[in-house]
C-alpha positions as CSV (number, residue, x, y, z in Angstrom):
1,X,0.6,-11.6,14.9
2,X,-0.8,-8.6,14.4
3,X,2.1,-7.2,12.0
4,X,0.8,-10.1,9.8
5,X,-2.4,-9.3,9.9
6,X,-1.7,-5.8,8.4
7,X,0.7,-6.9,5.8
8,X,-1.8,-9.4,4.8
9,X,-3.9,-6.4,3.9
10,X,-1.3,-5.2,1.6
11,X,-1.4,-8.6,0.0
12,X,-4.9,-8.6,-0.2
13,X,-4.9,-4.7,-1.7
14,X,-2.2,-5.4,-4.0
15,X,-4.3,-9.0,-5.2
16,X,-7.2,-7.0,-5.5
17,X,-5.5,-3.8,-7.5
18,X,-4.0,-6.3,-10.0
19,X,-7.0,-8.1,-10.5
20,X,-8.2,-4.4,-11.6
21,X,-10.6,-4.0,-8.7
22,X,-10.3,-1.0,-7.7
23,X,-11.0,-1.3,-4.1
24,X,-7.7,-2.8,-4.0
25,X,-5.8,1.1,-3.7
26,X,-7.6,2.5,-0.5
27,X,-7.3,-1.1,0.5
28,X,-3.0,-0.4,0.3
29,X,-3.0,2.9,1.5
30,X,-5.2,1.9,4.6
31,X,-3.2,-1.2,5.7
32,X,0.3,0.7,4.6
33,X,-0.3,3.5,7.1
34,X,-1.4,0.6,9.6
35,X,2.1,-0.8,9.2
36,X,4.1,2.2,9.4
37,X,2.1,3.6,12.9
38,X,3.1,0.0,13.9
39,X,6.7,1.0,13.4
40,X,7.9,-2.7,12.1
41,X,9.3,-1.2,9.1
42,X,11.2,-4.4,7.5
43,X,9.7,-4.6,4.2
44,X,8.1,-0.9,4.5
45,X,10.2,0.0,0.5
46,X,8.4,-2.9,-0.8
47,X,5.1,-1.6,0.6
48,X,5.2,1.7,-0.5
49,X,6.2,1.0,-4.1
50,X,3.6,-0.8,-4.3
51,X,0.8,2.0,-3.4
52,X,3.2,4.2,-5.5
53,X,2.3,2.0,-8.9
54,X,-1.2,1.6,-7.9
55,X,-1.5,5.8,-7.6
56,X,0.8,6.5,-10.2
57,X,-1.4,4.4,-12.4
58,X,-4.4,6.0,-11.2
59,X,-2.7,9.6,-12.2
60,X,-2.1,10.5,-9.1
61,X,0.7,11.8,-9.1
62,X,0.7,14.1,-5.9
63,X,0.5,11.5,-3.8
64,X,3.1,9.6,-5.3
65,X,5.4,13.1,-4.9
66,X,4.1,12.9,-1.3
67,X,4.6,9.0,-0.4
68,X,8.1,9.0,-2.4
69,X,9.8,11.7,-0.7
């Protein structure tokens, strides 16, 4: 249960990002690092692309180097 609960954050962060709030990104990079220190790391590609878009987006393209490789 608490897997969900942290993946539901990436929904929520991903809703948000799209919606173009921008509270949305630290919203995805917050819950994403909650789900990899939780080790469950079934859908973990999907995750990360998704912070990848939201940074790459946001020109930060650093991070994307960082989260990407």
């Amino acid at each position: 249960m608490e897997l969900l609960e942290k993946e539901s954050r990436l929904f929520r962060g991903r809703v948000l990002w799209e919606r173009g709030d921008p509270a949305g990104l630290p919203m995805l990079e917050q819950a994403l690092v909650a789900v990899e220190d939780s080790q469950d790391l079934g859908f973990i590609f999907i995750y990360a692309s998704w912070l990848a878009e939201a940074l790459f987006e946001q020109g930060r393209l650093d991070d994307v180097e960082r989260l990407t490789h």
